[in-house]
N, C-alpha and C positions, 0 to 999 in steps of 0.2 A: 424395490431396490433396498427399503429399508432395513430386511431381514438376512439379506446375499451379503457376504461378504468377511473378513476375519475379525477377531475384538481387537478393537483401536484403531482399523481403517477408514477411509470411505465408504460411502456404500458402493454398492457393485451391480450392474446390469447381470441379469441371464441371460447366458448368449442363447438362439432361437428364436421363435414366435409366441412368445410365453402370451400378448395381448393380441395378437392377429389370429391367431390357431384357435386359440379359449376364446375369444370371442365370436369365428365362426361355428366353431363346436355349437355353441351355447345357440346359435341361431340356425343353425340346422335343425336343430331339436324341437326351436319355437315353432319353426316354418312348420316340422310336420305333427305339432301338435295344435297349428293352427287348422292344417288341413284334414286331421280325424276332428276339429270340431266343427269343420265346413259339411263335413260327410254327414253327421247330425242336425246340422241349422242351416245350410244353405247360404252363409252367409261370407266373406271374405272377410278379413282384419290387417291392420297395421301391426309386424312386430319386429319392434328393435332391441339391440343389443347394444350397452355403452361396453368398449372398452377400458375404459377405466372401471368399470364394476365387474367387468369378466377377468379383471387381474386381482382387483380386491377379492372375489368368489375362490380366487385358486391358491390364493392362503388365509383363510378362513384359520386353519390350525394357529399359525403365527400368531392372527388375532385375539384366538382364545386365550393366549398365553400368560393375557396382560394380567389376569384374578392375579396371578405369583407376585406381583410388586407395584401393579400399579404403574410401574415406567412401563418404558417405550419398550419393544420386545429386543431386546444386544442379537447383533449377528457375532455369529459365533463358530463362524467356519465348519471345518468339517466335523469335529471334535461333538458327539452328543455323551450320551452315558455311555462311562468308560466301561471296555473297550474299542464300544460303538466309534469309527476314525476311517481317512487314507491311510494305506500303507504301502512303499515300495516296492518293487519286483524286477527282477530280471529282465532285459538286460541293463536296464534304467535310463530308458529314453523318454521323455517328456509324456507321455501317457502310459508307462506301464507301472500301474498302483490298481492296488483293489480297493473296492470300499466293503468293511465287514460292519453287519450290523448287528450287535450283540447285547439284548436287552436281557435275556433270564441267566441265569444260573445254568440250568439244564444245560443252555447252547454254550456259555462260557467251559464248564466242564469238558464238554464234546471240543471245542478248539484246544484247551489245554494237552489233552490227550491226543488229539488230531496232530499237533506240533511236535509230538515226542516228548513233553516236558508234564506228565501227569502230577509229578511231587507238586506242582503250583496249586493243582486242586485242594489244598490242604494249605496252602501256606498263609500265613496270616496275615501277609501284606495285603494278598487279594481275595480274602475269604467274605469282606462286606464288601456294601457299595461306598459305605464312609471309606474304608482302608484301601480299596480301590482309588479311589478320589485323590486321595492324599500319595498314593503311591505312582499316578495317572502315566508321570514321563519315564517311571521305571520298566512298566504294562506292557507301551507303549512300543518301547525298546527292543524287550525281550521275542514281544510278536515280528517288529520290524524284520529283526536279524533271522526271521526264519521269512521271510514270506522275500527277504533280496536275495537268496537261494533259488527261486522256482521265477518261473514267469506268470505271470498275472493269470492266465487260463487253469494252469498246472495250480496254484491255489483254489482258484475255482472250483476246478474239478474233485479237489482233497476237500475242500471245507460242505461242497454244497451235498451229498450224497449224506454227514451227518448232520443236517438241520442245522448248520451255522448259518444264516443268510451271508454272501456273497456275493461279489459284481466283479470281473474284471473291468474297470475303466475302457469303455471301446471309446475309437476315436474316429471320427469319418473317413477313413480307410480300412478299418477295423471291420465297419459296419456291413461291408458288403462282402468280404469275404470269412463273416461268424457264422459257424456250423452250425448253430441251432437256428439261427434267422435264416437259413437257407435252408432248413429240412423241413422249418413250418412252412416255407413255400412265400414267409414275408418280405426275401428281397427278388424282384423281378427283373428280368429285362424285356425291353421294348423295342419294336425297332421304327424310328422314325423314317421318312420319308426325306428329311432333309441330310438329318444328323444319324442317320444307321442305327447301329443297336446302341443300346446304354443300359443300365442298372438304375434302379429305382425304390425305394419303399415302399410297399403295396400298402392295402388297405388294413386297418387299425381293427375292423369290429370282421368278424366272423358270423356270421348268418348261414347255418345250415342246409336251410331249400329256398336261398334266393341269390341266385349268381348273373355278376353283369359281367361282360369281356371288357374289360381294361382294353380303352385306348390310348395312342398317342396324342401329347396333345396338336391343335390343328395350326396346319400354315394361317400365315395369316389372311383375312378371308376364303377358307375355304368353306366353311358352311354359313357363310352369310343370307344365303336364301332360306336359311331356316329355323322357326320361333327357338329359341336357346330354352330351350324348355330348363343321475345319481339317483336314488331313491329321493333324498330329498328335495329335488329338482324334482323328480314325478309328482310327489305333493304338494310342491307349490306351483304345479301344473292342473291342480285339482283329481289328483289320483288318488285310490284309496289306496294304504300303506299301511299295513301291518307289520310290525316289526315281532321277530318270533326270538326269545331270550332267554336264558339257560335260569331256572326259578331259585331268588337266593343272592344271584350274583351280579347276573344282567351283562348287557354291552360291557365290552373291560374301558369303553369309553368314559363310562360313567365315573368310573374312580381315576381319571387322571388328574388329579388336584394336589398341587404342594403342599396342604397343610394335612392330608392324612382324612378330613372330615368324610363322613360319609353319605352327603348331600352331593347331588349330583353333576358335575366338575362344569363348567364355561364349554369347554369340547365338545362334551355331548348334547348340551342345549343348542352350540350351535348348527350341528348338523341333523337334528332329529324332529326339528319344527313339522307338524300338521300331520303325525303318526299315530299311529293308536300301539299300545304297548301288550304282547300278552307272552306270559311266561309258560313254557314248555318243554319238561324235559323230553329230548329226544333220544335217550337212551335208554325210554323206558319202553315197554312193548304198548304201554297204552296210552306214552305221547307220542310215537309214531301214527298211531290210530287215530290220534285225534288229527295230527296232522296230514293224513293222508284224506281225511275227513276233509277235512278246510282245503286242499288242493284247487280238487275241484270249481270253489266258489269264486278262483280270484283268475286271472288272463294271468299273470307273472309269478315266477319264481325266482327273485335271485340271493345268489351265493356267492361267497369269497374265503371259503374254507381252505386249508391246505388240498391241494390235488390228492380225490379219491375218497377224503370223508364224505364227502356223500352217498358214494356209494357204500361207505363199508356200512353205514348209516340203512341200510337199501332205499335210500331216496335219491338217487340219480335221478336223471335227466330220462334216461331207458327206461326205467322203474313208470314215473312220474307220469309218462306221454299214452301208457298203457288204461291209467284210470283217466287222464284230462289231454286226447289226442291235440286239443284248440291249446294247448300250457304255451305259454313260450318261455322259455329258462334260461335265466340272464347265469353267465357268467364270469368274472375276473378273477384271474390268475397272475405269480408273477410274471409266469415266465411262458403263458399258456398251455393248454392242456395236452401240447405234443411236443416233438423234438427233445433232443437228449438231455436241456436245462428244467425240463417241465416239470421233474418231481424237487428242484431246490425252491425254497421258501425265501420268499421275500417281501420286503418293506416299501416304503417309499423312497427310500435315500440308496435302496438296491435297483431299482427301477431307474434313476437319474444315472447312476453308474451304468449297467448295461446300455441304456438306453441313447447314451452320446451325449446328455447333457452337461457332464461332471468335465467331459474333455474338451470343451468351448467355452467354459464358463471358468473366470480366475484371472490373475494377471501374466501379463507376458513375462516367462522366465518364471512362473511361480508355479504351486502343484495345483492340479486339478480343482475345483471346488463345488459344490455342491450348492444349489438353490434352496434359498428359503421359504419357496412356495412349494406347492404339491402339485409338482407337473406328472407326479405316479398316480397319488390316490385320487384326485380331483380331475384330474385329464382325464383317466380311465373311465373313471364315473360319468365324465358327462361323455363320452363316447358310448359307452354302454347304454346312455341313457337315448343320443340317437339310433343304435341299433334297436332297443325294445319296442322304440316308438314307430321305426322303418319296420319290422318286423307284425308287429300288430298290424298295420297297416294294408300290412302282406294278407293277414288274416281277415281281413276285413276283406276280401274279396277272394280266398281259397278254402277259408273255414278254417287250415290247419294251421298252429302252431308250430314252433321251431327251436334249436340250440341257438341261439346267439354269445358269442363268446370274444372277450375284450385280452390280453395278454399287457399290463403293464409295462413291460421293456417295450413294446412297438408304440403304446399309449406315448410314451415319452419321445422313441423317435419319430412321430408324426409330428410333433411340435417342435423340431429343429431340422426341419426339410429344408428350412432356407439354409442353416450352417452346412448342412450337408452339401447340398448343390455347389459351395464355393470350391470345392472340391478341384474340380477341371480347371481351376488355375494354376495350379502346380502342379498337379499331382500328388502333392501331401496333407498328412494331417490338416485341417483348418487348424490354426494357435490358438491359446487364448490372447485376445487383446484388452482387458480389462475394459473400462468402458468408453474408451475412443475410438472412434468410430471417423466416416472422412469429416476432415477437418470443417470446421472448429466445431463438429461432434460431439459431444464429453459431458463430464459433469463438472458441474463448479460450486466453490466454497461461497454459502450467506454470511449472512450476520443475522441472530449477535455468536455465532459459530458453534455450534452445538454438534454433537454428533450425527444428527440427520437432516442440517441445515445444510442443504444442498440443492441445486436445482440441475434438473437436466434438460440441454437444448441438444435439440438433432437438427441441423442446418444442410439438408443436402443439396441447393439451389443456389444461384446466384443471388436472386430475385429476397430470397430469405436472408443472406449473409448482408446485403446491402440495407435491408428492411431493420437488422439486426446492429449493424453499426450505428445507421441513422437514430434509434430506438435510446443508444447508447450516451447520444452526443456527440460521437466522432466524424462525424460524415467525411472527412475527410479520408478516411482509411479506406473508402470507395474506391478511389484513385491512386492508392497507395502501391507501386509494384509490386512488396513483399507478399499481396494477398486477391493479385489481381486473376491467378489462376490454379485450378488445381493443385500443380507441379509445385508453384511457388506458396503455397498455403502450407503444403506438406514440407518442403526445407524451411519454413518458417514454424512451427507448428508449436514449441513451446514457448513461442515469443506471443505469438496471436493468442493460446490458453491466458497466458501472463497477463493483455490486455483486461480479454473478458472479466477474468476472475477478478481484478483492479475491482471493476465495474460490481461484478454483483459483490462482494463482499462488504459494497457500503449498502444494500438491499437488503433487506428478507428475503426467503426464499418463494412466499406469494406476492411480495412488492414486485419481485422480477416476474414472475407468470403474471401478473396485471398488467406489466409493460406489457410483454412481446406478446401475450396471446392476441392483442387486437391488429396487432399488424401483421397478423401470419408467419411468428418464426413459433414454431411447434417447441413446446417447451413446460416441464411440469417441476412443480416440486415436490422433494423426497418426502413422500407423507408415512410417516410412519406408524407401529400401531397405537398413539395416543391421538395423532392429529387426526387421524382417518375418521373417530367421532365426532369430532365437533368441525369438522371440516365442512364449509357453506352450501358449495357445489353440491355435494352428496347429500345433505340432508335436507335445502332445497327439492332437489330431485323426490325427496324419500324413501333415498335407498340405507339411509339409516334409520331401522324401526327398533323401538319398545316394545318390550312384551312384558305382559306380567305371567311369571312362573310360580308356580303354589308354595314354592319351600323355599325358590332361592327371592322372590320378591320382584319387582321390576327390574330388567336387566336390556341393554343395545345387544341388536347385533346385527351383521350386514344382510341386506334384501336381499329381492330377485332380482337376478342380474338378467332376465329378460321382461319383457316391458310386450303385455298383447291387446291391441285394443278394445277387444269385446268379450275376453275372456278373463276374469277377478274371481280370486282366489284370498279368503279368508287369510291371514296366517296364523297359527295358533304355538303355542310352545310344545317344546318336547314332551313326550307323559314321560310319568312315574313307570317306573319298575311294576310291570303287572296292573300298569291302570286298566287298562280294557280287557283282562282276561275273561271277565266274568260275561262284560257286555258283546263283546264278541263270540264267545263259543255260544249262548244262546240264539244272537241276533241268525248267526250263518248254520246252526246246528240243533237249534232247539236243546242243548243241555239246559238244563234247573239249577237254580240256584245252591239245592244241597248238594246235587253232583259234583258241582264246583269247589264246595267244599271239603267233600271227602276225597276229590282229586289232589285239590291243595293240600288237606290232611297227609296223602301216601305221596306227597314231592314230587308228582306229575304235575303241575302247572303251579 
């Protein structure tokens, strides 16, 4: 919650399953990478997942952020590098805004010109990203007043054809009647036995030659007679991972650093742990060969290039399965690799718009907002990451490998299936409701009042609210009319906040999780990315580890957020740029040491 929300608010929930969803993700994956290690040893295992480290895992980025100041990471709305923003549209009813995401030059030019207004390409207001900055609400403006002309798709449609990334903002009615989620085949209907047909969101991962028939789900006991039967997530799975890297420049992960240095940024350390690094050009005719070489040696291939560099590359997936029939080729996309949105380019904060996140998320009566986790890039990746492992699996009993392909915008809407489903109570959009929830729901203000001194209680029971006053010193409000039911809890609603908040604002925000966790009212506080290291719980646990890295020195950063009992895995730090070129092309290819260097010499590797 630390990261969600706009500068000088509260912080703010993401509406969805941001810790339900990612935390099953994450333990579907354990489960079948418990049972390719059974199919080896014979052996079964314990494997858990915390939720509270499957939501730390899914903003890992936020984390990283902290190298820039040392404070706590500011939520900061929608607003990243300008002109990166929401923007209004037609006919301006409470979800119709885009989100554009405009990080180069190249793509700014292409919207300038895209808008009718090419003289701005040249204009000095916004020819840097300093004059940019300083110019932000002028940008801002000029874009606005073209995009509440069109409707949110009608931008779409004009921006994403020239590489501007794009989202219309869909909204849970949106969802089920969007022309590309229906041509990919990802909204279905069902038809139950009790309740007829309905609309649904099908499944998230694509697997080529492994198809189950989607059922409904079942009355209640109807089948009681019967048993209920990322990359760097691979490597902290004990996988071998080779990272393959353009020679010179590397991951562009490696240079996200505010000070310009050219040591390798908190970002890419944190997502690159127990890789081996080898650089490769693939635009050369004899780093194709070598890569086509190394294919063979490995069970996976995956990519997240714009849709079709790979093949222009001739290293598809077609290409690929022709020298290693056993490959299996992970895919993510934004928008996936069919349907009419498939060739626009997107980010992660394009994937939360498409995806319905942006339109549940924010307060009531306010615009759209956008999460400070990575429910695009991290959702995707650990889906991806149960399809390679479901998919091997496959192979492990057919010989043959397969396409497996993940699409971002469905990544995202798999993890707000609950906002969706609220749906059939009106008929309309779900709102956003900021973060109350039924009453006394919410979040509330600590001491000594900081900006992420807050703690958040979800009270959905009687048992909990009574547990929760007692907890308090009121006991008396047990029996108090204005709170003795539902009905009267909600026409009381800002009276009953007013008590609590009385209460914890003479607390800290772990003085109050100290109280109520032992009595069972479910409640956490807002950790944000300073406390989350020294935070007791987590590094108790040790899910906060140390590493020593060669250049940057000892550095935290957060664990496996799956936990297996017979299966430990080293962790090691990210390599260097071209650390294991040498020792890999030998180890799998028998090259020589001078080869390597005269490869290196002609900017092949």
């Amino acid at each position: 919650m630390s990261v969600t929300g706009t500068p000088g608010s509260p912080p703010l929930r993401t509406a969805g399953n941001f810790g339900d969803t990612g935390a099953g993700m994450l333990l579907v994956s354990g489960i079948l990478a418990a049972y390719i290690q059974r199919q080896k040893t014979g052996r079964g295992q314990l494997v858990e997942v915390a939720q509270q480290e499957a939501v730390l895992n899914s903003i890992r980025s936020a984390l990283s952020m902290r190298e820039r100041t040392g404070e706590p990471v500011p939520r900061r709305g929608n607003r990243a590098q300008v002109p990166t923003d929401i923007y209004p549209c037609a006919p301006g009813g409470p979800n119709d805004f885009v989100y554009l995401h405009v990080p180069t030059r190249h793509m700014l030019d292409a919207l300038f010109t895209t808008i009718g207004r090419p003289e701005l390409v040249v204009d000095p207001h916004f020819d840097t990203e300093e004059a940019r900055a300083e110019h932000q609400d002028e940008l801002w403006d000029i874009i606005a007043d073209w995009t509440r002309q069109r409707t949110k798709y009608e931008v779409m449609e004009l921006l994403g054809p020239v590489d501007v990334p794009c989202a219309a903002v869909l909204d849970s009615c949106d969802i089920w009647r969007d022309r590309h989620l229906n041509e990919r085949g990802y909204i279905r209907t069902m038809h139950h036995p009790a309740r007829g047909d309905w609309q649904f969101p099908g499944m998230p991962i694509r697997l080529a030659d492994s198809r189950v028939d989607l059922q409904p789900s079942p009355l209640l006991g109807q089948h009681s007679a019967e048993i209920l039967a990322d990359t760097q997530m691979l490597a902290w799975l004990g996988a071998e991972v080779v990272k393959i890297e353009q020679p010179g420049l590397g991951d562009p992960g490696r240079r996200l650093r505010p000070d310009g240095k050219r040591e390798d940024a908190l970002y890419f350390l944190t997502y690159n742990g127990n890789k081996r690094s080898v650089t490769l050009n693939l635009r050369t005719e004899e780093g194709k060969r070598l890569f086509l070489e190394l294919v063979p040696k490995f069970d996976v291939v995956v990519e997240n290039f714009s849709l079709g560099t790979m093949e222009k590359l001739g290293l598809g997936y077609e290409t690929l399965k022709q020298i290693h029939p056993g490959l299996i080729y992970a895919t993510v996309k934004g928008f996936g690799t069919t349907g009419p949105y498939s060739p626009f380019h997107s980010y992660e904060m394009i994937a939360q718009a498409a995806g319905g996140a942006f339109s549940v998320t924010g307060m009531p009566g306010g615009v759209p907002l956008r999460s400070g986790g990575n429910l695009g890039d991290t959702g995707s990746g650990m889906i991806l990451m149960g399809g390679i492992l479901a998919a091997y699996i496959q192979r492990l009993k057919t010989g043959e490998g397969q396409h497996v392909e993940v699409a971002q915008q469905e990544a995202v809407l798999n993890q707000i299936r609950t906002a969706l489903s609220f749906r059939e109570r009106t008929g309309e959009p779900v709102p956003r409701r900021g973060n109350r929830a039924t009453v006394p729901t919410d979040l509330y203000p600590c001491a000594p009042g900081g900006d992420n001194d807050y703690v958040y209680m979800h009270v959905p029971t009687r048992h909990m609210l009574d547990a929760l006053f007692t907890a308090m010193g009121r006991p008396e409000l047990v029996v108090d009319p204005r709170f003795d039911s539902e009905e009267a809890r909600a026409k009381h609603q800002d009276e009953l906040w007013g008590i609590i908040a009385d209460w914890t604002r003479q607390r800290t925000k772990y003085g109050v999780m100290e109280l109520l966790g032992p009595v069972d009212v479910p409640c956490a506080a807002v950790l944000d990315s300073c406390d989350i290291w020294r935070d007791r719980h987590l590094n108790e646990r040790g899910y906060i580890r140390t590493m020593h890295h060669p250049v940057k020195g000892d550095w935290q950063f957060p664990g496996m957020p799956i936990r297996m009992s017979k299966s430990s895995v080293d962790l090691r730090s990210s390599p260097l740029l071209g650390e294991h070129t040498e020792e890999v092309l030998a180890e799998k290819l028998g090259v020589s040491t001078d080869a390597v260097r005269s490869l290196r010499e002609t900017g092949v590797v």
